[in-house]
C-alpha positions in Angstrom: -21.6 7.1 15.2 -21.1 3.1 15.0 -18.3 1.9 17.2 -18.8 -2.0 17.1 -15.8 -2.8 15.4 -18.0 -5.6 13.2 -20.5 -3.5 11.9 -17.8 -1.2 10.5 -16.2 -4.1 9.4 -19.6 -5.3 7.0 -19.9 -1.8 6.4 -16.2 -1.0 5.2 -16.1 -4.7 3.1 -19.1 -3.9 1.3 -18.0 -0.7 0.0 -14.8 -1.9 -1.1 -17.0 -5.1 -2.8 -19.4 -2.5 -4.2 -16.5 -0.4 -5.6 -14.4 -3.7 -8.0 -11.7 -3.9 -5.0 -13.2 -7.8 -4.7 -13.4 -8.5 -8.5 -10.3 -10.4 -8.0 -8.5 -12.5 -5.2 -5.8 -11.1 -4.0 -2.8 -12.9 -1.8 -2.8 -11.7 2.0 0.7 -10.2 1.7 -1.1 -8.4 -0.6 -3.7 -6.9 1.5 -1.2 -6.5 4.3 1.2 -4.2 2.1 -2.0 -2.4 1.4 -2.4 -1.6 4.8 1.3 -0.9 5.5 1.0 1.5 2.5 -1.4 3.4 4.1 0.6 3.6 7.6 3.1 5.2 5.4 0.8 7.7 4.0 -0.3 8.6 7.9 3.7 8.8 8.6 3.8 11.5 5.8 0.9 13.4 6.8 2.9 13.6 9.9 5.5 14.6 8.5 3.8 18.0 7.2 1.9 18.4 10.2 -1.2 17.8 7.8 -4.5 17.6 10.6 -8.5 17.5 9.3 -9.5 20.9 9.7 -12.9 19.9 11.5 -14.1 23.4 12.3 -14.2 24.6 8.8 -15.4 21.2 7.9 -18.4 21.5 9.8 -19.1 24.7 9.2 -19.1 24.2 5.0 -21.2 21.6 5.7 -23.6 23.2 7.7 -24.0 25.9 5.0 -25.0 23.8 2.7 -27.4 21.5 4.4 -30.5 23.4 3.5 -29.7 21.6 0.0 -28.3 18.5 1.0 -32.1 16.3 0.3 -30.4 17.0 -2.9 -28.2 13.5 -3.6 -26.4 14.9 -6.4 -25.9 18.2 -4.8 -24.7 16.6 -1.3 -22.0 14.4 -2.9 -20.8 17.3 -4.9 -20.6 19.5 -1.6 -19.5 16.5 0.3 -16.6 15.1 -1.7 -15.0 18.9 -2.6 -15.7 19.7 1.4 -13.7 16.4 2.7 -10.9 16.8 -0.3 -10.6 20.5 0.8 -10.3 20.2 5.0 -9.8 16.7 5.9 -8.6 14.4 3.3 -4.2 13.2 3.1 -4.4 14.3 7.1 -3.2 12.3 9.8 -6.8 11.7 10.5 -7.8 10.5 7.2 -4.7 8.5 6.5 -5.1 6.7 10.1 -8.7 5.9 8.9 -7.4 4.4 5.9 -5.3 1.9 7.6 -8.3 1.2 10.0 -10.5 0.5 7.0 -8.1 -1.5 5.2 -8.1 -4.0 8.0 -11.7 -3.9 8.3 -11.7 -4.4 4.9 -10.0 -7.7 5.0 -11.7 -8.8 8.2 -14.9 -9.2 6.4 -13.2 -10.5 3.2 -11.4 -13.0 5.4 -15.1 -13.1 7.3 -12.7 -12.3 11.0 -15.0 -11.6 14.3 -13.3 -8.4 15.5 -15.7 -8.9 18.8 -14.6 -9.6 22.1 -10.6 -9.5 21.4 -9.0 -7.6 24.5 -5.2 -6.5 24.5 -3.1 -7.1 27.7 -0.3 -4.6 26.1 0.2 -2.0 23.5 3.1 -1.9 20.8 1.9 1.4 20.7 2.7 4.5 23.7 3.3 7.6 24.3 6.6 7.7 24.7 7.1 6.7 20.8 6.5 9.3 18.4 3.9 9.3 16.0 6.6 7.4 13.5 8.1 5.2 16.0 4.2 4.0 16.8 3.3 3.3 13.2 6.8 1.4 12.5 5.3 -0.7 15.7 2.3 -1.4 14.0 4.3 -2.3 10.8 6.5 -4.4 12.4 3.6 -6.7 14.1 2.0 -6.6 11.2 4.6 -8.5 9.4 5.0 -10.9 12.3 4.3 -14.6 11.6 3.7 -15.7 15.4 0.4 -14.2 14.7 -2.8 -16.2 12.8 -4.2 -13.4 10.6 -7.4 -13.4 12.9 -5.0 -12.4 16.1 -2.7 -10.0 13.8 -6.4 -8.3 12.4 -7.6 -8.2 16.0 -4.6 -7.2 17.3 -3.6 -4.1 15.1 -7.4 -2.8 15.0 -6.9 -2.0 18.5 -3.9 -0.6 18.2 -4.8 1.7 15.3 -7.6 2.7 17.9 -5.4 3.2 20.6 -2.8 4.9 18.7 -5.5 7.5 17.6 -6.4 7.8 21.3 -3.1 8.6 21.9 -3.1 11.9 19.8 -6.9 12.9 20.8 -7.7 12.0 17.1 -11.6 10.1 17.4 -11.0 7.5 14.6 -14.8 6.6 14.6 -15.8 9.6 13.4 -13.2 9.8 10.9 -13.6 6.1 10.0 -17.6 7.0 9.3 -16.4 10.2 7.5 -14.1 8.2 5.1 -16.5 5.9 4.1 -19.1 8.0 3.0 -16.3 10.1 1.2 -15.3 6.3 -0.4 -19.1 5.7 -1.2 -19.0 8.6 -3.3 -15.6 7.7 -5.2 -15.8 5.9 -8.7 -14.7 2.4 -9.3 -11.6 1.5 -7.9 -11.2 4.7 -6.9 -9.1 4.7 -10.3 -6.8 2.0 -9.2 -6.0 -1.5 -10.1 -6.8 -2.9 -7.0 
């Protein structure tokens, strides 16, 4: 599972470019809302207490790997199997927001290498919500440069995750092959 945060950078930039979400320039307050949008979504999936079901995940999947050589037949199986136990979850949803600013890292061509964090905005004493309204709020901070902020909250995404046990990697990888599979757009306007 690839953890250098560049690589999943390139990787998550050129599925988004590969899918029409770089047709058209878009403002950075536009990308940032984006990725404030999908700290929401995680907030909600809180909210309901929504969490990946992993085991029957993996055990679906497993199933059906004696046909998975079978493209067609693996992105069927895979895209109902993620939709069915792991996608609108905390898990998913934190994803999203990590690939969103990994997304515009590479659009913005960012190094996300080397960046090391003296503190946290994000702790265990928050809640889950209190944590994400962190991240929010640095997010919209203007003492940042947009290659500090995009450092800055991709560790904290990664350390908010660590917080609740949740390994974003995997669900980062898991999301993008599940986006890979998804049709233009993924029927949006950007």
């Amino acid at each position: 599972m690839e953890t250098d945060l560049n690589k999943l950078r390139d990787r998550s930039y050129a599925i988004a470019k590969a899918h029409g979400f770089h047709e058209k320039e878009q403002s950075d307050e536009t990308y940032l809302m984006l990725i404030i949008s999908e700290v929401g979504e995680a907030v909600n999936a809180d909210r309901k207490n929504h969490h990946a079901n992993m085991p029957f995940f993996n055990r679906i999947i497993t199933q059906d790997s004696p046909n998975l050589n079978d493209q067609e037949y693996y992105a069927i199986c895979y895209k109902r199997d993620f939709e069915t136990w792991i996608k609108d979850s905390v898990e998913d949803e934190l994803s999203d927001v990590a690939i969103r600013l990994l997304d515009f890292a590479g659009l913005r061509k960012i190094d996300l290498s080397g960046r090391f964090i003296i503190s946290y905005v994000v702790s265990e004493k928050k809640s889950f919500c209190e944590n994400c309204y962190a991240i929010v709020k640095d997010i919209t901070n203007y003492k940042y440069s947009l290659d500090e902020m995009l450092n800055y909250e991709v560790r904290q995404v990664i350390e908010l995750a660590k917080l609740y046990s949740i390994d974003l990697f995997k669900f980062i990888d898991l999301k993008m092959r599940y986006n890979e599979l998804r049709p233009y757009r993924n029927g949006k306007n950007y």
